[in-house]
C-alpha positions as CSV (number, residue, x, y, z in Angstrom):
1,X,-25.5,108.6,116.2
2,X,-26.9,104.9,116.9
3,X,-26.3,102.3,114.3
4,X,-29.4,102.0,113.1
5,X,-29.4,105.8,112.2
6,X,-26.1,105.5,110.5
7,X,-27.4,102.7,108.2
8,X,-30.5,104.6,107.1
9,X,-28.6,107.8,106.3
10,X,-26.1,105.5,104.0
11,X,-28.6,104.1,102.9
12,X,-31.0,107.5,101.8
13,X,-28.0,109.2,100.6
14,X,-27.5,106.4,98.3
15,X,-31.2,106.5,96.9
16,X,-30.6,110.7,96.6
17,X,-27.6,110.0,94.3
18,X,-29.2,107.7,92.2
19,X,-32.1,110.1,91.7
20,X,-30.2,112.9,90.6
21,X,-28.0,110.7,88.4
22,X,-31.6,109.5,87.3
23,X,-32.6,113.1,86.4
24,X,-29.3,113.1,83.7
25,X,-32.1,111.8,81.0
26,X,-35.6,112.4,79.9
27,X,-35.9,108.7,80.2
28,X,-35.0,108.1,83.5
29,X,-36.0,111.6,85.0
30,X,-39.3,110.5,85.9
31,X,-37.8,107.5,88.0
32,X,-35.1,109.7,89.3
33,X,-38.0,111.9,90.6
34,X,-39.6,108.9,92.3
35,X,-36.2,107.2,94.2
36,X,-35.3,110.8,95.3
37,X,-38.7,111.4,96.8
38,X,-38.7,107.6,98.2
39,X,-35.6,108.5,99.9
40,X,-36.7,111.2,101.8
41,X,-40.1,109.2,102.9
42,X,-37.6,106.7,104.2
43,X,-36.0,109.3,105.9
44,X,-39.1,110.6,107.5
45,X,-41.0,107.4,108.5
46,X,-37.6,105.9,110.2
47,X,-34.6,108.0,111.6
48,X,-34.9,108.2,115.0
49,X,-33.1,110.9,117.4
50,X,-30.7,109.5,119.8
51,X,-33.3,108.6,122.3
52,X,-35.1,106.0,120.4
53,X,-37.9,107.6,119.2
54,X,-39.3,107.1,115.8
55,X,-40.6,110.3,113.9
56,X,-44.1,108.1,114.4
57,X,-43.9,107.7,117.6
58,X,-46.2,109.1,120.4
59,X,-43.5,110.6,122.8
60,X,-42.4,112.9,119.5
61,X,-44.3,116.3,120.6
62,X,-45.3,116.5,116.7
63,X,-48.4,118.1,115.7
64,X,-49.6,115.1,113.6
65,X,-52.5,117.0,112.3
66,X,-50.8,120.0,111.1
67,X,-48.1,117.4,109.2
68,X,-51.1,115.6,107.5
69,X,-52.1,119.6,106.0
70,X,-48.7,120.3,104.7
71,X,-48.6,116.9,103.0
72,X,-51.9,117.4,101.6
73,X,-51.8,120.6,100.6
74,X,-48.0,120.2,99.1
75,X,-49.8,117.2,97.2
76,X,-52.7,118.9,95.7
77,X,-50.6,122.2,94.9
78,X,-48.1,119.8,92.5
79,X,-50.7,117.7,91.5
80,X,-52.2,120.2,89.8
81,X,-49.4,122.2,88.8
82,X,-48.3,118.5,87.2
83,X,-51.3,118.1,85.0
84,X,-52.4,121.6,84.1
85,X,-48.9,123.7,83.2
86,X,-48.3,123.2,80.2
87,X,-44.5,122.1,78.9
88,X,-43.7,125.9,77.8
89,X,-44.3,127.2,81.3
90,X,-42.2,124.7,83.1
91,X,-39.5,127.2,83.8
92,X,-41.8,129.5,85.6
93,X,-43.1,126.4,87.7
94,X,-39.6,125.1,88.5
95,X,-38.8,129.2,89.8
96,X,-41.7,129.0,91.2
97,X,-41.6,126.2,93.2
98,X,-38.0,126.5,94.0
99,X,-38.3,129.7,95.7
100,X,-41.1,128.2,97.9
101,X,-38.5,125.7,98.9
102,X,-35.8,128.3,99.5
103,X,-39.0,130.1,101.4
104,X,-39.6,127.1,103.7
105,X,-35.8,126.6,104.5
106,X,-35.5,130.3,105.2
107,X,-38.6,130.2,107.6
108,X,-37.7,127.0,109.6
109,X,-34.2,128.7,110.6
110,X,-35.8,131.3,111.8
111,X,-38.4,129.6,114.1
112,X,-35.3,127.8,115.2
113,X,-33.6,131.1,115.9
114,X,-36.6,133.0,117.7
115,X,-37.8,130.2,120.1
116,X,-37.1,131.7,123.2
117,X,-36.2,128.5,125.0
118,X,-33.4,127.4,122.4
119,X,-30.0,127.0,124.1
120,X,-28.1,128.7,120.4
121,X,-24.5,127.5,119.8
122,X,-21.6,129.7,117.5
123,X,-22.0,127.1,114.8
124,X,-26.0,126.5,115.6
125,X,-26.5,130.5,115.2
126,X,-23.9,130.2,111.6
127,X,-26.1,127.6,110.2
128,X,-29.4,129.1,111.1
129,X,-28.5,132.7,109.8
130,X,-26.7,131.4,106.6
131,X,-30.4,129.4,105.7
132,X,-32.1,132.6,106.8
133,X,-30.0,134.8,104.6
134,X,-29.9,132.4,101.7
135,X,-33.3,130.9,101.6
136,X,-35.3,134.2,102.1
137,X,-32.6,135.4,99.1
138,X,-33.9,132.4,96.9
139,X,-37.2,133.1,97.8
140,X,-37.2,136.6,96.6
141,X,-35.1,135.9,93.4
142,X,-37.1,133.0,92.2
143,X,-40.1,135.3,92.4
144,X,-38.8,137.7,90.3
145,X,-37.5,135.3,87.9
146,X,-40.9,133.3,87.9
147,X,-41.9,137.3,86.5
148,X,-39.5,137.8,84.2
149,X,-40.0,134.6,82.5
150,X,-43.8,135.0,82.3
151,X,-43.1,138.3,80.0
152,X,-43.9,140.6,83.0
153,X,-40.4,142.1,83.0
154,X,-37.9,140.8,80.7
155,X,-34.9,143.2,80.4
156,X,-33.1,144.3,82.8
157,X,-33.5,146.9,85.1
158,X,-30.3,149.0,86.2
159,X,-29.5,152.5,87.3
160,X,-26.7,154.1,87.9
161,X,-24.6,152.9,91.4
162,X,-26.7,149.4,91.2
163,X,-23.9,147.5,92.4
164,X,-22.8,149.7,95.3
165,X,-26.1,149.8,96.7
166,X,-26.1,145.9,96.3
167,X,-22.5,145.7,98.1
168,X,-23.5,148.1,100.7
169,X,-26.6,145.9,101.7
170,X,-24.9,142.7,101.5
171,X,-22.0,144.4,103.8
172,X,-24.9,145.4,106.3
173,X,-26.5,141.9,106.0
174,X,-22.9,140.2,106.9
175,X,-23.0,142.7,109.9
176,X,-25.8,141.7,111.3
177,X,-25.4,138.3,110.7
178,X,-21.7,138.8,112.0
179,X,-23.9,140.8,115.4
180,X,-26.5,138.0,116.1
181,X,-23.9,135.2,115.7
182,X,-22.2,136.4,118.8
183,X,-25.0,138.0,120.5
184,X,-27.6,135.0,119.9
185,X,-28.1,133.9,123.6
186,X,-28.4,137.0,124.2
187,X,-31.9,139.4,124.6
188,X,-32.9,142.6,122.1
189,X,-31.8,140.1,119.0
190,X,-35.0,140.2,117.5
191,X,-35.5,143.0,115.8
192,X,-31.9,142.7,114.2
193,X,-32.7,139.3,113.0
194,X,-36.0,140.6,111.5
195,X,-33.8,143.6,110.2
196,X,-31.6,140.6,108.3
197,X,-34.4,138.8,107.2
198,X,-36.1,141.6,105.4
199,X,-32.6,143.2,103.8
200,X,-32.0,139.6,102.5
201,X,-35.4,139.4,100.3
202,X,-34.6,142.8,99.2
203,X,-31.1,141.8,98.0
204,X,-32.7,138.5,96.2
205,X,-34.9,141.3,94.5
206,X,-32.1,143.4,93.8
207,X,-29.4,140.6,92.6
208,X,-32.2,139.5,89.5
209,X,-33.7,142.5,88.7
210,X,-30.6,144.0,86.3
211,X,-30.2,140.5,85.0
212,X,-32.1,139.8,81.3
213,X,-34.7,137.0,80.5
214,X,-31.7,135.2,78.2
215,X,-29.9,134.5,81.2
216,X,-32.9,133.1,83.9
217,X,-31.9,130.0,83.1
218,X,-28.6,130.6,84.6
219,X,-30.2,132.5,87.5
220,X,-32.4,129.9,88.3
221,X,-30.0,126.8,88.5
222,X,-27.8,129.4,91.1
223,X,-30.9,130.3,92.7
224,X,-31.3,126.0,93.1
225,X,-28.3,125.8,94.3
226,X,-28.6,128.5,97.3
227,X,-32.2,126.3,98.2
228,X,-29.9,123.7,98.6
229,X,-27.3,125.2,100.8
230,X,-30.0,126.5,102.7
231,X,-32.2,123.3,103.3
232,X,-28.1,121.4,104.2
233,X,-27.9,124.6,106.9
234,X,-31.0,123.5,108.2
235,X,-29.9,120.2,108.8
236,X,-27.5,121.2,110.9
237,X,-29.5,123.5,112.7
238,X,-31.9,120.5,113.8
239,X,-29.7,117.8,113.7
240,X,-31.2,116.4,110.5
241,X,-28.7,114.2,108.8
242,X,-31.1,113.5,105.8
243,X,-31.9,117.1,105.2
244,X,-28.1,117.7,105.6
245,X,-27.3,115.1,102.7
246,X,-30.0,116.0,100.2
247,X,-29.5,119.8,100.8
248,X,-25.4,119.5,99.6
249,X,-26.5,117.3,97.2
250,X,-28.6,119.8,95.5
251,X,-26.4,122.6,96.3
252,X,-23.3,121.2,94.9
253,X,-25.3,119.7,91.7
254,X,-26.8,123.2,91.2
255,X,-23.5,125.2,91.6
256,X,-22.0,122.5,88.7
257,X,-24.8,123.1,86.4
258,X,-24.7,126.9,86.7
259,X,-21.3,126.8,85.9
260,X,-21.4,124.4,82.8
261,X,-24.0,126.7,81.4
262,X,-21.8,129.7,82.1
263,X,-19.1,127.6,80.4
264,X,-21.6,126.7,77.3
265,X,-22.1,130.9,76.8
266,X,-19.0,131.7,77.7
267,X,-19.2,134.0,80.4
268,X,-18.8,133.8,84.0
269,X,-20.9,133.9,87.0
270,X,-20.0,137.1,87.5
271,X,-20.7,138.5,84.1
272,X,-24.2,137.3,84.7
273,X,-25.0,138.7,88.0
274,X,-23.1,142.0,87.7
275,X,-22.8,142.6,83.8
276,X,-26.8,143.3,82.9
277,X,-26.8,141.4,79.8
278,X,-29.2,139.4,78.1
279,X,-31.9,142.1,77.9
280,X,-35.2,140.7,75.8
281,X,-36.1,142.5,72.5
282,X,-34.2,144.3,70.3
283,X,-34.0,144.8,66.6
284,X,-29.6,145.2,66.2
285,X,-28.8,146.5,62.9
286,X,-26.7,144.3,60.6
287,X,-22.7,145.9,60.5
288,X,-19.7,145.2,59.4
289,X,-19.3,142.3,57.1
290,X,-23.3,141.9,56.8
291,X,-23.3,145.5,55.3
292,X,-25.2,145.1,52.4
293,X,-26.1,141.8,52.2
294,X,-29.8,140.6,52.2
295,X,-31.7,137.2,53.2
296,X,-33.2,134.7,51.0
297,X,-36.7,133.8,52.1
298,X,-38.0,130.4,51.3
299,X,-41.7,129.1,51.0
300,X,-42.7,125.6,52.4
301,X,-43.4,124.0,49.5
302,X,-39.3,124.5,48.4
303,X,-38.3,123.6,52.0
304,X,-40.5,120.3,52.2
305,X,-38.5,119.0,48.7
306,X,-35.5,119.9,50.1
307,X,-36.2,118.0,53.2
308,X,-37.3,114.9,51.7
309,X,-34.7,114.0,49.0
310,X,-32.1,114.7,51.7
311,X,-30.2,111.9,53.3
312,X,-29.6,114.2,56.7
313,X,-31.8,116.0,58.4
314,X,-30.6,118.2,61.5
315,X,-33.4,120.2,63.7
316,X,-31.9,122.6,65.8
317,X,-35.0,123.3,68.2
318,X,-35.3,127.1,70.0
319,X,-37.3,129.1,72.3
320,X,-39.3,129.9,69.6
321,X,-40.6,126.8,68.9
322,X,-41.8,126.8,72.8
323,X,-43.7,129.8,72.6
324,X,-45.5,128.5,69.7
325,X,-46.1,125.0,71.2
326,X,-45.2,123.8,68.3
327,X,-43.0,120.7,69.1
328,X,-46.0,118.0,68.2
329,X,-45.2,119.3,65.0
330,X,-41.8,118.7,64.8
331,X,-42.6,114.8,65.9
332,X,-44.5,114.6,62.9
333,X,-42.4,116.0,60.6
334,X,-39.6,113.9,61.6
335,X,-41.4,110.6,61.4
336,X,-42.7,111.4,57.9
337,X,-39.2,111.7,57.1
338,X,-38.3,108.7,58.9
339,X,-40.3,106.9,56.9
340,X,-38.9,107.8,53.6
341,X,-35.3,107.1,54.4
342,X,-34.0,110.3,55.7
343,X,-31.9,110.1,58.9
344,X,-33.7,112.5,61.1
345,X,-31.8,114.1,64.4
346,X,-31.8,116.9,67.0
347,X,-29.1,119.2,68.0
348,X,-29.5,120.6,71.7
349,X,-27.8,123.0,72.8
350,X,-27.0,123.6,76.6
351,X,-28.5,126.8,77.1
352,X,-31.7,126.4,73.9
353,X,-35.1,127.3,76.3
354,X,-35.8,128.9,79.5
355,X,-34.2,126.2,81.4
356,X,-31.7,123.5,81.6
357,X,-33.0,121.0,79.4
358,X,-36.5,122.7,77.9
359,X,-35.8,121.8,75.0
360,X,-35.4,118.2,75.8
361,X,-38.6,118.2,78.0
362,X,-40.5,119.8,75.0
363,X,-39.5,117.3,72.7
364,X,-39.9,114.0,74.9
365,X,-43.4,114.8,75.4
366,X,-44.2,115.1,71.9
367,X,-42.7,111.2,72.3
368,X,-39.4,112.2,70.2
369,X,-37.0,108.9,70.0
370,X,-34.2,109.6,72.9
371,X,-31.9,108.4,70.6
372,X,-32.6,111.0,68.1
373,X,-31.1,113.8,70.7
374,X,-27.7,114.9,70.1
375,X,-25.8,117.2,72.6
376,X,-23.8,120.2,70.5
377,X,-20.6,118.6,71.3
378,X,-21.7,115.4,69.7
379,X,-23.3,116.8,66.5
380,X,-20.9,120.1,65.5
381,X,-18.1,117.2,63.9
382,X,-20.9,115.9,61.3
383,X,-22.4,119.0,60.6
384,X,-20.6,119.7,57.5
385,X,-22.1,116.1,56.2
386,X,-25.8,117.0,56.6
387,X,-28.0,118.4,54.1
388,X,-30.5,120.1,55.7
389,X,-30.1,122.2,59.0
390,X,-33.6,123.5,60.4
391,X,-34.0,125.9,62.9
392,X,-36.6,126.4,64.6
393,X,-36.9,129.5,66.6
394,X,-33.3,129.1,67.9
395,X,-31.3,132.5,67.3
396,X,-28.0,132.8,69.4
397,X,-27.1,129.6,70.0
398,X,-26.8,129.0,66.1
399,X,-25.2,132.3,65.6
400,X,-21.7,132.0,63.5
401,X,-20.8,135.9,65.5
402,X,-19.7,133.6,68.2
403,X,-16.8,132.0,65.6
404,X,-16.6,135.0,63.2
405,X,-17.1,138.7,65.0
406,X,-14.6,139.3,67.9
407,X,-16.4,142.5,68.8
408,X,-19.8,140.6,69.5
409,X,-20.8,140.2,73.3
410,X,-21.3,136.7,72.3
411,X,-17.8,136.2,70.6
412,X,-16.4,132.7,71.9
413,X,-19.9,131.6,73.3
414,X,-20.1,127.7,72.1
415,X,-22.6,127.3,69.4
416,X,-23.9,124.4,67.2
417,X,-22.5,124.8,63.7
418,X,-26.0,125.3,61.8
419,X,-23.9,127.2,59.2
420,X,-21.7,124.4,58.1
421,X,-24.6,122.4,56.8
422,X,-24.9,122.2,53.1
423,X,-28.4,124.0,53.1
424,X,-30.2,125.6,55.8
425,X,-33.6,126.4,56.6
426,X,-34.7,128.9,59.5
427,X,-37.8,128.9,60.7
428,X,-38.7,132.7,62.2
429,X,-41.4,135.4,62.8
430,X,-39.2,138.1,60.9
431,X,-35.7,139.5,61.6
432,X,-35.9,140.6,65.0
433,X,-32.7,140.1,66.9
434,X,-32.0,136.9,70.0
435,X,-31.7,137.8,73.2
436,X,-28.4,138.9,73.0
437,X,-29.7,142.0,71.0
438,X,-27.3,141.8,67.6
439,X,-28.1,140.1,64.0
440,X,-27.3,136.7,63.2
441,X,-24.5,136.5,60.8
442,X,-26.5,132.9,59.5
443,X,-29.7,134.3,58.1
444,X,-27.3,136.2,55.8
445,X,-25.1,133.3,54.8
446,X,-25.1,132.0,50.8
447,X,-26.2,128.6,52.4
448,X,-28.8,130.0,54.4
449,X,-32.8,130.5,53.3
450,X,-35.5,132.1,55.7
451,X,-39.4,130.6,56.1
452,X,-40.8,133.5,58.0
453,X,-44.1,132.9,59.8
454,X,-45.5,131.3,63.0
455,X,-43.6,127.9,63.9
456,X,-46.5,125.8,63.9
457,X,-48.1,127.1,60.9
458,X,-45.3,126.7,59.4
459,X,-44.7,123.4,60.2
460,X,-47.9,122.0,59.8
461,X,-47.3,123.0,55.7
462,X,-44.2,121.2,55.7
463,X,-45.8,118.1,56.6
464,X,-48.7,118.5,54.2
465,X,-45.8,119.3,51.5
466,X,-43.5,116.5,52.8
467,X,-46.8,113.8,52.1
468,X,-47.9,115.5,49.0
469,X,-44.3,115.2,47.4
């Protein structure tokens, strides 16, 4: 590598780091965004292979014209995806436009491993098989979690022997992959790689089919990570140093978040690949300790006096409040209370939404004060001096079963303590169950009253009660 070279990559990788450290807040993530990207133009416009010559330069044989499409094209596709999705279908645009990443990596191996005048090394043929295998697998499972999260199938899908099927196509993908390593010089390769290639979308299909809507949020931050590993493997395979650096650092950023969310349910990787949990729906019968008890409903007029003569305020923001778009709402609300003394915050919880950090996202575009948003570990000491806790479409993660019930699937998952609060006010449709498919020991609690109806309806009568009162 020439000195020059050396002194870009430092200095890319630098502006890479800084962007995903950026992306840690809703206030920076915007900037983070724009360094990252800066980076990688850097990288484009100025590494140079060892013969001199400048990605711009003329001796490059570089189809200019086919360049200026991609970047065109790319820029009108997020452009418009940008200012027309709206904030509750982020998740499906961030599966979505990850798996055309993981597509992209997937398909640049293997023009790199079919060109028939491409002298193919042991570790050249590893790197291009392992982003063949792993982007086509992203691919595939993004596309199936962009479906289940827009509703088309949310539970899972299982049959019996699921998991040795999966093993036994995975064993005859390492085969192959095993095969062509060895045998990539050689002639008679391609149909085997094509072979690969098409068992490794089926086993992306097959890996997040079985696994539930209440765990794609898990699924996609994995499935980030593989687009990572597979865009690092491509750097290798062209001698990209750039590509190399930002794909491990999005491989090894995704594999951390996947597995501080696991840590944040309490469950391992494993358990959410393999274990066909989290299925949509459900209507779980109260048992055991909440035999026999009812809920106490409340009407707005009662919440909004309780909200207003209290000194603390807690909303603990949910799914629900996505679907019915009703964080503007929520702004409002807080403000009015703002302004007549009460000390307004927001308890997040790791895994609340569809997606790391929904429910931040949500709420900063309804310009919600940063300041106001508390991470669970941050708010759960001081919940026990706050008057009012309301939840707002949140169900599991505000769950006391977690705590209480050692036979619940979600026994020992982390969850904010709604139910230490002095009073607390849930905001739901009706009773139907979480993801997780079993009651919620809160609505049933002595502290604990319910304002069934739609979210924003709902909302939009507190703050008419909260201005009246």
């Amino acid at each position: 590598m020439s000195p020059i070279n050396a002194y870009i990559i430092i200095g890319v990788s630098a502006l890479f780091i800084v962007g995903i450290k950026l992306l840690a807040s809703p206030k920076t993530a915007r900037l983070g965004n724009l360094v990252a990207a800066g980076g990688m133009l850097i990288a484009f416009l100025t590494l140079h292979k060892p013969t001199g010559d400048y990605v711009w330069s003329q001796t490059w044989s570089i189809n200019y014209t086919l360049i200026a499409i991609g970047i065109v094209i790319g820029l009108i596709i997020g452009a418009i995806g940008a200012y027309s999705v709206k904030m509750t279908s982020m998740p499906q645009m961030v599966a979505l436009f990850n798996g055309v990443g993981g597509g992209a990596a997937a398909l640049v191996a293997s023009l790199e491993f079919t060109r028939p005048d491409n002298q193919i090394t042991t570790f050249l043929a590893v790197s291009m098989l392992f982003a063949t295998l792993i982007g086509s697998l992203s691919f595939s499972g993004s596309i199936i979690a962009f479906l289940k999260l827009e509703g088309k199938f949310e539970k899972p899908y299982t049959f019996p022997g699921q998991n040795i099927l999966n093993g036994l196509v995975l064993l005859v993908i390492l085969g192959l992959g095993g095969w062509l390593t060895f045998y990539a010089s050689e002639g008679g390769t391609f149909t085997a790689f094509i072979v690969l290639f098409l068992l490794a979308l089926f086993f992306g299909v097959a890996m997040v089919m079985p696994i539930g809507g209440a765990d794609m949020p898990v699924v996609i931050s994995l499935l980030n990570s593989f687009t990572g590993l597979a865009v690092a493997a491509d750097g290798f395979a062209i001698n990209n140093l750039a590509m190399v650096v930002a794909g491990t650092l999005v491989g090894s950023s995704g594999t951390l978040l996947t597995l501080l969310m696991c840590k944040a349910m309490n469950r391992p990787v494993s358990n959410v690949l393999f274990g066909a949990f989290g299925s949509a729906g459900g209507t779980g019968a109260a048992g055991g300790d909440l035999a026999g008890k009812t809920v106490k409903s409340i009407q707005a007029d009662e919440a909004a006096l309780l909200l207003a003569y209290a000194q603390q305020v807690v909303i603990v923001p949910g799914y629900g409040m996505a679907v019915a778009q009703a964080q503007h709402q929520v702004q409002e609300l807080s403000e009015e209370l703002a302004e007549r003394g009460v000390e307004v915050r927001f308890a997040i919880h790791p895994v609340a939404g569809r997606m790391p950090g929904h429910m931040n996202v949500l709420l900063a575009e309804a310009n919600v004060p940063y300041d106001q948003l508390c991470e669970m570990e941050a708010i759960n000491p001081t919940m026990d001096r706050v008057d009012v806790c309301l939840v707002i479409g949140a169900n599991d993660v505000v769950n006391p079963a977690a705590r209480e019930d050692k036979g619940s699937p979600i026994y020992g998952m982390p969850i904010i303590d709604a139910d230490h609060a002095k009073t607390v006010i849930v905001m739901k449709r009706s009773m139907a169950t979480g993801f997780a498919g079993i009651e919620n020991h809160l609505f049933y609690k002595d502290n604990t009253r319910m304002l069934f109806g739609d979210a924003k309806a709902s909302l939009n009568a507190l703050v008419a009660q909260v201005k009246a009162s």
